[in-house]
VEXVOKE-582138 format. One record per residue (C-alpha): residue in three letters; y, z, x; residue number from 1. Coordinates in steps of 0.5 Angstrom, whole numbers, plus 2048, in hexadecimal, padded with zeros to 3 digits. Example, Ala and Ser with C-alpha at 12.3 -4.5 7.8 and 13.67 -1.06 7.14 Angstrom:
BEGIN
PT  type    v    w    u  seq
PT   ALA  7F7  810  819    1
PT   SER  7FE  80E  81B    2
# end
This chain:
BEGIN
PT  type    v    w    u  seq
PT   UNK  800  800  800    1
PT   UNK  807  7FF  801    2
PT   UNK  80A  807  801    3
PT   UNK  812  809  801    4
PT   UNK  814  80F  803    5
PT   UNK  81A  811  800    6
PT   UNK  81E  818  803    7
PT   UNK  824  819  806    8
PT   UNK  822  81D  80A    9
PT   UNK  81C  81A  80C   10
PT   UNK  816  81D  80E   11
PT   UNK  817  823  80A   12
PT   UNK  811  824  805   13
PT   UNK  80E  81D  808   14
PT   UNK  80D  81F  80F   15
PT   UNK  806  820  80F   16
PT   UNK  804  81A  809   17
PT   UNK  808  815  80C   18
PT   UNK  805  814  812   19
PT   UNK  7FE  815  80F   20
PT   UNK  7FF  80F  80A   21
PT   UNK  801  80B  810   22
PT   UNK  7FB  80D  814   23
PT   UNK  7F7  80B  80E   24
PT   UNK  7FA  804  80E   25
PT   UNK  7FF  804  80B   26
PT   UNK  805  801  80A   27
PT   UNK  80A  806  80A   28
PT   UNK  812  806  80B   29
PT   UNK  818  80B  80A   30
PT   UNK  81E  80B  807   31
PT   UNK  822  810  809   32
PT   UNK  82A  813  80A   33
PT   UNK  82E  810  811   34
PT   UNK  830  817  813   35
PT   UNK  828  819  814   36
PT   UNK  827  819  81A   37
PT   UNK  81F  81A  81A   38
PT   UNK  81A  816  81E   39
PT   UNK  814  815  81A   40
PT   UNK  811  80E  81D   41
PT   UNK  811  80B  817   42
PT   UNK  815  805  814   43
PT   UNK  81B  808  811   44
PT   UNK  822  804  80E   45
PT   UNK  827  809  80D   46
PT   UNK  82D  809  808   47
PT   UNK  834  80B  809   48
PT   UNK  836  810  805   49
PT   UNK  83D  814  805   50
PT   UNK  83C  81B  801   51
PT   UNK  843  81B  7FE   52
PT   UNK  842  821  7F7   53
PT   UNK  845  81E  7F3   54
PT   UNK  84B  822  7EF   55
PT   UNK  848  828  7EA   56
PT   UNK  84E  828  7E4   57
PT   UNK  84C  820  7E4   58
PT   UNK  845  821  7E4   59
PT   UNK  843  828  7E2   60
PT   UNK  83D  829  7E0   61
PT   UNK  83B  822  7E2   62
PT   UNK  83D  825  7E9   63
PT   UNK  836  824  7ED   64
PT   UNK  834  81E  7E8   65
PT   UNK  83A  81B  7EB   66
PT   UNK  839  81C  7F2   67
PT   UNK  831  81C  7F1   68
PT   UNK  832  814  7ED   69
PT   UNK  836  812  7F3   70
PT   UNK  832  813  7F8   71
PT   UNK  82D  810  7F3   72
PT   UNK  831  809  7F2   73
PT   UNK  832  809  7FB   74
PT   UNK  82A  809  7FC   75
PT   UNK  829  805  7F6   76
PT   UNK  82D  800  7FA   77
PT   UNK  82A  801  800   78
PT   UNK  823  800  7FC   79
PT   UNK  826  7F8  7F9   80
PT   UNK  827  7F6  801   81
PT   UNK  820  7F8  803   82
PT   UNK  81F  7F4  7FD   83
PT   UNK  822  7ED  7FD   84
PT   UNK  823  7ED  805   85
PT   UNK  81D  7EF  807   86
PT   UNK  818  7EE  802   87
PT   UNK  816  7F5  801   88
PT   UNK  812  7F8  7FB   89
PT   UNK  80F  7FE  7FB   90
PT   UNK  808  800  7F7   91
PT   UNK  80A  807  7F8   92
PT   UNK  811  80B  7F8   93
PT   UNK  810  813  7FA   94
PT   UNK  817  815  7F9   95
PT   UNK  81A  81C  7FA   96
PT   UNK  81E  81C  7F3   97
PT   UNK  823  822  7F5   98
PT   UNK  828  81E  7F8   99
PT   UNK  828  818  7F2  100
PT   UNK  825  813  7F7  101
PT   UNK  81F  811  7F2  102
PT   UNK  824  810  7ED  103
PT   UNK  824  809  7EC  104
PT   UNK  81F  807  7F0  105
PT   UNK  81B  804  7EA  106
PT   UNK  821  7FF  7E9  107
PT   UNK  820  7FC  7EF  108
PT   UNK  819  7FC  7EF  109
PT   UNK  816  7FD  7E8  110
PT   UNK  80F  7FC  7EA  111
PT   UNK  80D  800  7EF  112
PT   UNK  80B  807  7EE  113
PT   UNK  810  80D  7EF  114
PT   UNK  80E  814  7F1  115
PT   UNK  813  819  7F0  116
PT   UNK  812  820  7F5  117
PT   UNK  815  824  7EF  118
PT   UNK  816  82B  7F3  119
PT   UNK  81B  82F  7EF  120
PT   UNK  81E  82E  7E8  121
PT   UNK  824  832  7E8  122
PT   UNK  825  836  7E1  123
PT   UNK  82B  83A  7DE  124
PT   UNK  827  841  7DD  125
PT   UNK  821  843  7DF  126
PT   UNK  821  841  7E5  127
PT   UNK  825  842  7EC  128
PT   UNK  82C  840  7E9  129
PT   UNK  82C  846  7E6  130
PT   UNK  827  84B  7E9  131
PT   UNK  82C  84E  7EE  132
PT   UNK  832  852  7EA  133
PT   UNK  835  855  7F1  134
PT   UNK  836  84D  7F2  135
PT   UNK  835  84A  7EA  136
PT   UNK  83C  847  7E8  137
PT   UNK  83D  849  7E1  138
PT   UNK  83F  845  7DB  139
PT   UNK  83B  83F  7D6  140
PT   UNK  83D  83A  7DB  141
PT   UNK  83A  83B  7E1  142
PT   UNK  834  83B  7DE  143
PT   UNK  835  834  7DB  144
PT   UNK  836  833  7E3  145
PT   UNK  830  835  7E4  146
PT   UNK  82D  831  7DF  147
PT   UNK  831  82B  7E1  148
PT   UNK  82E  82B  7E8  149
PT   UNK  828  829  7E5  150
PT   UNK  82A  822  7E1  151
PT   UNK  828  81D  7E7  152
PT   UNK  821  821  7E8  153
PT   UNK  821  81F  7E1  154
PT   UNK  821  819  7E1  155
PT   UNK  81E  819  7E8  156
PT   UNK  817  81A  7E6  157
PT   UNK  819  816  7DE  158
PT   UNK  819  810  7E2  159
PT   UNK  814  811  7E7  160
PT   UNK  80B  80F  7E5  161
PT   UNK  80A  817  7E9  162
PT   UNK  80D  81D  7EB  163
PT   UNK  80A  822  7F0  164
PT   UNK  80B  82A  7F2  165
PT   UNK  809  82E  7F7  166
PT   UNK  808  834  7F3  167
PT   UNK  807  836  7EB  168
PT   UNK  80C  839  7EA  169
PT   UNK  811  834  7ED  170
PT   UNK  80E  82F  7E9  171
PT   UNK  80F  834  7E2  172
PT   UNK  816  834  7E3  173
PT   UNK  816  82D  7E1  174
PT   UNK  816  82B  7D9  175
PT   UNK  80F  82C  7D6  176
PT   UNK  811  824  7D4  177
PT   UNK  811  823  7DC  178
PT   UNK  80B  827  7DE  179
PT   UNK  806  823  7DC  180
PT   UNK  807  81D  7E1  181
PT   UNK  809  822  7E7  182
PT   UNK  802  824  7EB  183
PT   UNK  802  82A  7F0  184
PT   UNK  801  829  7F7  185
PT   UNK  803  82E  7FC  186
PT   UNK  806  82B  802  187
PT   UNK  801  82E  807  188
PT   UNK  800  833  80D  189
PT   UNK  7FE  832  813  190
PT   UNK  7F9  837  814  191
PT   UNK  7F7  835  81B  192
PT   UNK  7FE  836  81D  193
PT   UNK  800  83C  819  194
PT   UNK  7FA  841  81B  195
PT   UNK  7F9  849  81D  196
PT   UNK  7FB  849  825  197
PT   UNK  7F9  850  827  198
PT   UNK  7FC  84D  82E  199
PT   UNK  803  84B  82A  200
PT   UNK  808  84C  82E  201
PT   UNK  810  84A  82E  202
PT   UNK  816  84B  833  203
PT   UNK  81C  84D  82F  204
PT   UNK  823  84A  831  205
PT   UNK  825  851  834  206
PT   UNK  81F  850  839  207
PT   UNK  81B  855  836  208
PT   UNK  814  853  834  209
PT   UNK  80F  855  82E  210
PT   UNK  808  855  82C  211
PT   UNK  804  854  827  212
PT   UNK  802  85C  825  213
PT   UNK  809  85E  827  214
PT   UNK  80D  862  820  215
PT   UNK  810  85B  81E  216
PT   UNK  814  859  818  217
PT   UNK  815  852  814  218
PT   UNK  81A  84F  811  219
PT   UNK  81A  847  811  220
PT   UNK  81E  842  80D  221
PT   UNK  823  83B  80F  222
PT   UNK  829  840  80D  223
PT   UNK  82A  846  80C  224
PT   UNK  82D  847  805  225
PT   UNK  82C  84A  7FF  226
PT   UNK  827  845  7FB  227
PT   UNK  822  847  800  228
PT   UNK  824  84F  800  229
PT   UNK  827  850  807  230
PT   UNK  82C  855  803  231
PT   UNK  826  859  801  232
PT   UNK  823  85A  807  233
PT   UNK  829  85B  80C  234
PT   UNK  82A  861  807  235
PT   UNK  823  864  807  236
PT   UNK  823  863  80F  237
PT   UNK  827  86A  80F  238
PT   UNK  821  86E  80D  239
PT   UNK  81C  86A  811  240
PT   UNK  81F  86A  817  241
PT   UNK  820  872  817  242
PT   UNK  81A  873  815  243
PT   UNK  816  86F  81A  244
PT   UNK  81A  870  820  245
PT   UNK  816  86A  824  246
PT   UNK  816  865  81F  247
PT   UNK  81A  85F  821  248
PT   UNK  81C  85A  81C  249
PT   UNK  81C  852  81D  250
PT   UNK  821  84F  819  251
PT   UNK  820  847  818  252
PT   UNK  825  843  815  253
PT   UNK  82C  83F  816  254
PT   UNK  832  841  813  255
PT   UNK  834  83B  80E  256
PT   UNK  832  83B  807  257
PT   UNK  82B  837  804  258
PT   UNK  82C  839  7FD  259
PT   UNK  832  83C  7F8  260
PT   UNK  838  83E  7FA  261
PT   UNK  83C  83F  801  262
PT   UNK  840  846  801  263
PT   UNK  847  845  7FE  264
PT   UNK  84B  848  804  265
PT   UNK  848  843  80A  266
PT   UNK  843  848  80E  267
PT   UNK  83C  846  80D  268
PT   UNK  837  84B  80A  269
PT   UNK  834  84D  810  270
PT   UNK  83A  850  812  271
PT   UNK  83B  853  80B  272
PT   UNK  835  857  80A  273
PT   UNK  834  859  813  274
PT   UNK  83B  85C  812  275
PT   UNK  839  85F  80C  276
PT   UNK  833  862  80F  277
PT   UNK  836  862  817  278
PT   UNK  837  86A  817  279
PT   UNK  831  86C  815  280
PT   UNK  82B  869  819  281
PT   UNK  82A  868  821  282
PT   UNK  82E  861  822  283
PT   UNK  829  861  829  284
PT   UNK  823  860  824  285
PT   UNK  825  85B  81F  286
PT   UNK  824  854  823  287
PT   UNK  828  84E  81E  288
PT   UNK  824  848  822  289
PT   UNK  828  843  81E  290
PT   UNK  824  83D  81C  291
PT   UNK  81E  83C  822  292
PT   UNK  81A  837  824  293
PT   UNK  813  836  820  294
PT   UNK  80E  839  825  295
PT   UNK  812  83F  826  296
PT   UNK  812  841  81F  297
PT   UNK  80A  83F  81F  298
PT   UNK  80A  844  824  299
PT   UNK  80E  849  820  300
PT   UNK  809  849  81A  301
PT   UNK  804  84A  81F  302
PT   UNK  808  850  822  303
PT   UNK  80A  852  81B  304
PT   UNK  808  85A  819  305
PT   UNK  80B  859  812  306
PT   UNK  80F  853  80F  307
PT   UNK  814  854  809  308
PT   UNK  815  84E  804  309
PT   UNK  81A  84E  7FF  310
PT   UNK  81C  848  7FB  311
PT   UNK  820  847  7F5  312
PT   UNK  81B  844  7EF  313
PT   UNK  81C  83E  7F3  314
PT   UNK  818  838  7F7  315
PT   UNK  813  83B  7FC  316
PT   UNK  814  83C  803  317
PT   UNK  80F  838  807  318
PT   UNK  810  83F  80C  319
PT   UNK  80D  843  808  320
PT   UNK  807  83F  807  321
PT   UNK  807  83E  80F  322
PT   UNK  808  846  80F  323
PT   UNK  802  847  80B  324
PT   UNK  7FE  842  810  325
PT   UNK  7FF  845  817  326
PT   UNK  7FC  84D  813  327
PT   UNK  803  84F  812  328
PT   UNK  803  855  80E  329
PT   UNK  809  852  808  330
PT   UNK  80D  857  805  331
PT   UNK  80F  852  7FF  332
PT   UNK  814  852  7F9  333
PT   UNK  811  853  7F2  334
PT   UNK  814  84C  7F0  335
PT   UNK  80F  846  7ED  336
PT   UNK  80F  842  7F3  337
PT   UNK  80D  848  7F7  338
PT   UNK  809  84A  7F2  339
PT   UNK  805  844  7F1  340
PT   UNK  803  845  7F8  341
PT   UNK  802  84C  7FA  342
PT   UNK  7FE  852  7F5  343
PT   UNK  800  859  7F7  344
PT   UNK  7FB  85C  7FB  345
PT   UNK  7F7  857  7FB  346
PT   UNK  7F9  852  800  347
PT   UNK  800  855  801  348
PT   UNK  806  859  7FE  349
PT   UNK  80B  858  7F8  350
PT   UNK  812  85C  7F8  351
PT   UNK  817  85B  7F3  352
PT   UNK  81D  857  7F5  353
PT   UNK  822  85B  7F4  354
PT   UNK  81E  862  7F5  355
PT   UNK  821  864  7FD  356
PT   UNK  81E  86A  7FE  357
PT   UNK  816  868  7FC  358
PT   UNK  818  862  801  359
PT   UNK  81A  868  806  360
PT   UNK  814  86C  804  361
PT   UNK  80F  866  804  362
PT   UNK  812  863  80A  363
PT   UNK  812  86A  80D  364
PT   UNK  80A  86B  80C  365
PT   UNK  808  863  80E  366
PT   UNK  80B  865  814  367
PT   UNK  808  86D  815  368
PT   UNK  801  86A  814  369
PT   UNK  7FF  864  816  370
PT   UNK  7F7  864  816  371
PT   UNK  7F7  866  80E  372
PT   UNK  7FA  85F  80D  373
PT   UNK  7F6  85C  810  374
PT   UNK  7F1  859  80B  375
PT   UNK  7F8  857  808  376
PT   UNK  7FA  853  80E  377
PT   UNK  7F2  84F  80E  378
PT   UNK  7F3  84E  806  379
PT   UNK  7FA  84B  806  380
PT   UNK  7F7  846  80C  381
PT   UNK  7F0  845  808  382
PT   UNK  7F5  843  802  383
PT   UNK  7F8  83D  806  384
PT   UNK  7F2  83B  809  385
PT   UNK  7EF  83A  802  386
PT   UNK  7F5  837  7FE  387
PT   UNK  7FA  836  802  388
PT   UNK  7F7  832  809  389
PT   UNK  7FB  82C  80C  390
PT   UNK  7F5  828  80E  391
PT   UNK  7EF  82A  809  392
PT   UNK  7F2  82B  802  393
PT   UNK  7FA  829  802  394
PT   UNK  7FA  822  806  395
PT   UNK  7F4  81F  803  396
PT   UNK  7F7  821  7FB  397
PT   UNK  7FD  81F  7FD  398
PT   UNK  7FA  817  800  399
PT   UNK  7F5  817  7FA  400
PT   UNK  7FC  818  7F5  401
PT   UNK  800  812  7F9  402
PT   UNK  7FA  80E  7F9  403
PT   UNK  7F8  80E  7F2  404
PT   UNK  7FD  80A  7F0  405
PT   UNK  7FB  804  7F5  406
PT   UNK  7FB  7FE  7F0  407
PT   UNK  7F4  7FD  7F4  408
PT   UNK  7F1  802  7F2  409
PT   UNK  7F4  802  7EA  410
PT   UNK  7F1  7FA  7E9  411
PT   UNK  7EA  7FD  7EC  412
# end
């Protein structure tokens, strides 16, 4: 088959499938953005987008249907010229429908097979919109925000043959009018990667050294904010640090915004929530390592006594996932993506979101005696290893899914 990836951020989600297509023998292209700068050893076309927000007292509620539409129309274009100039038709079009550049894909080339990887549906209540009250704006109109976000994942996945989710819950978000044509595969973990490591070590900048087996605590994410509960556990770190003097804490994460809103006074939230914290903990012991390279963080996971995971009802942390294969002991948010993935006391521990001190004092006890956790750390990495492996589950559900639409096999 002929099959085009289509992600402005390419490979994101389609870093392992794409090449195994190819590998398999088929044609596969990508139509991607000019400012990604990824080398994928794929064919890629890239088209020229400029992103200009469009003005919210003209558009208003219309205002991310406006935005996501203009990119929508750039790759549309893009999509003619490979068209008409190069005689390109795809079988096949595995798009990511975020951005709206699946959007009129069809128009172009109604014949081929759209594919939608439909990760989120952004709803007005029940939802993270409105989960948060120190950070929920009030008022009827942000929760028409909240569900005009969601008007190009709409229409996204109306117009596409097929959509695809990484969790249940993610795809339950969806309208039950769209569920049904939305299949469910994770994007897959590499367990021979992330694995246990008795000898797992890491240097951290100040040239201090960790081990696997020191009294280590975890928090990972892109950035650190409040959609994956930063606030929350710089607050519980008071309490920790006091009562496990020879805890040290690794704090990964960048300081920009990958989800809700920036502080209005121009800091960033790192800054916000270390100062509201700084004069009660020992600085020397919290360790913010910025955003680090991949086998460091593996090595992390390794090390790691205990990993704090909080997210808002939201997408799913790939980080989680790789935590839980490594046998790190994860300390996650009572919150349905979460909660879809770990059974407290089973494979590994649930505290509620909003609840500091249970966070303190679970924390606290996952750091005080590591060998009573240990038939949780095994059962989070035989969760992967059953469901969730790369290689043996996720990679061949996800090739079979692509592949049933190949015409050939339709006329056979």
């Amino acid at each position: 088959m002929k099959i085009l990836f289509v992600h402005q951020n390419f490979p994101g989600q389609f870093l392992y499938l794409a090449p195994a297509l190819k590998a398999r023998g088929h044609v596969v292209q990508v139509l991607t953005d000019k400012q990604n700068p990824a080398e994928t050893g794929i064919a890629t076309l890239k088209y020229a987008y400029t992103d200009t927000l469009p003005n919210p007292r003209e558009t208003r509620i219309g205002r991310t249907f406006t935005h996501m539409t203009d990119r929508g129309t750039i790759v549309a274009r893009a999509a003619t010229q490979m068209r008409d100039k190069y005689n390109y038709t795809p079988d096949v079009i595995f798009g990511h429908s975020g951005w709206g550049e699946t959007l009129f894909l069809k128009e172009v080339w109604p014949d081929a097979k759209l594919i939608a990887y439909a990760e989120f549906y952004y709803r007005g209540r029940d939802s993270d919109a409105d989960f948060d009250p120190e950070f929920r704006r009030e008022g009827f109109d942000q929760v028409l925000l909240a569900q005009g976000k969601a008007a190009h994942l709409a229409q996204g996945l109306l117009h596409a043959d097929a959509g695809l989710s990484p969790t249940k819950w993610q795809a339950s978000r969806h309208p039950k009018a769209l569920q049904s044509q939305i299949k469910v595969i994770f994007d897959g973990v590499r367990t021979e990667v992330m694995k246990p490591n008795p000898d797992a070590s890491l240097t951290l900048p100040n040239g201090q050294k960790i081990r696997a087996g020191d009294e280590v605590l975890t928090f990972v994410n892109r950035n650190l904010e409040p959609y994956r509960g930063y606030h929350v556990f710089m607050r519980a770190l008071p309490e920790i640090l006091c009562a496990r003097p020879n805890a040290q804490v690794m704090i990964v994460g960048g300081t920009g915004i990958s989800y809700g809103d920036p502080p209005s006074d121009g800091r960033t939230w790192k800054e916000i929530f270390l100062n509201e914290v700084k004069d009660q903990i020992d600085l020397s012991r919290v360790h913010f390592l910025g955003q680090i390279p991949y086998p460091h963080f593996v090595a992390l996971m390794q090390i790691s006594r205990a990993h704090a995971y909080l997210t808002y009802p939201f997408v799913l942390s790939w980080s989680m996932m790789e935590a839980m294969s490594a046998g790190a002991l994860v300390v996650g948010s009572k919150t349905e993506p979460v909660q879809e993935m770990i059974t407290h006391g089973k494979n590994g521990l649930l505290v509620d979101f909003f609840d500091v001190k249970t966070w303190s004092s679970t924390l606290i006890e996952a750091l005080a005696d590591p060998q009573k956790f240990m038939p949780l750390r095994k059962a989070a990495r035989e969760t992967i290893l059953q469901n969730y492996d790369l290689n043996s589950i996720c990679l061949p559900q996800m090739i079979d899914f692509v592949e049933s639409f190949d015409p050939a096999r339709a006329k056979g």
